[in-house]
N, C-alpha and C positions, 0 to 999 in steps of 0.2 A: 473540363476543369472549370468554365467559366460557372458551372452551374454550382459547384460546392461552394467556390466566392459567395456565389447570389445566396445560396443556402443559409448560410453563416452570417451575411449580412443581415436575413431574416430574422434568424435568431436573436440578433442584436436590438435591430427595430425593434424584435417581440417584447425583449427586457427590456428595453428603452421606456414604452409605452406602461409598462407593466410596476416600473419604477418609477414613470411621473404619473401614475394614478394612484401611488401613495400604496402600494399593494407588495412589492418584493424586498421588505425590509428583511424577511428571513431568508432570503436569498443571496444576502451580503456575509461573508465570510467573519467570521469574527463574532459579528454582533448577533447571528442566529445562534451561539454558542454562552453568549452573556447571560448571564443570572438575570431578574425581572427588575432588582434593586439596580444593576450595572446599564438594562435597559432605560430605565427612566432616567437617566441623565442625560442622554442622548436627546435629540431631536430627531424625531425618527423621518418627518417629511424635509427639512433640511438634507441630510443624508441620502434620502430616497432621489431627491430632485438631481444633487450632484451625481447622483450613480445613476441618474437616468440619460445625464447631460452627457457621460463618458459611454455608456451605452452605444448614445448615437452617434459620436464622433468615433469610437469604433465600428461602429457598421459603416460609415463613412470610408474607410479604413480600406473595409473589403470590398464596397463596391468600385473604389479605387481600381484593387485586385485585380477586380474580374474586368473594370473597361482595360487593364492591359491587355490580358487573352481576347477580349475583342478586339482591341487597336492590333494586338500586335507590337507590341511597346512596352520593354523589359526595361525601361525605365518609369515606368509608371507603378510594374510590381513591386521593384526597392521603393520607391516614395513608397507607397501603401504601406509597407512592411516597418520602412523605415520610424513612419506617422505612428505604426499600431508601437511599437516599441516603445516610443517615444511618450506617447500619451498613458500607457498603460505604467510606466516606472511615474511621471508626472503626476499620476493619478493617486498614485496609491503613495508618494510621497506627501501629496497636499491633504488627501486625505485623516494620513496617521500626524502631522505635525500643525502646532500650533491650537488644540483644541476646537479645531473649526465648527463642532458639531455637535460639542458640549451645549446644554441649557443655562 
């Protein structure tokens, strides 16, 4: 099990990296489905950076995850779980309120 954590936390790294090299703006929900006119209002590397930043504090998340199955330490799972819930509503709240990402 500890290996699907690790797996997932890759994944995350991958988009992490992938999103602070200014490269997975069409990988964000929403905005790959925005017209070019609805694109250009955006800040596309602004956007990219924050969802590179939430990336890595979700892969954060699951390497948490998986030092429980290695500790042994079913409280470390909830924190992890805890953390991913937490940051992932956080996220997507900061994200959609207050035009943060507007030009």
């Amino acid at each position: 099990m500890i290996w699907v954590h690790l797996f997932i936390a890759g994944l995350f790294f991958f988009l992490a990296t992938l999103f602070f090299l200014g490269k997975g703006a069409n990988l964000i929900a929403g905005y790959n489905t925005s017209s070019p006119q609805e694109k250009s209002k955006y800040d596309e590397k602004a956007l990219c950076r924050f969802m590179g930043k939430l990336m890595l504090s979700l892969a954060g998340c699951f390497l948490l995850c998986g030092a429980a199955e290695l500790f042994q330490m079913m409280a470390l799972l909830w924190l992890g779980m805890a953390l991913f819930l937490l940051l992932t509503v956080a996220g997507a709240i900061y994200a959609n309120t207050g035009n943060r990402f507007r030009k």
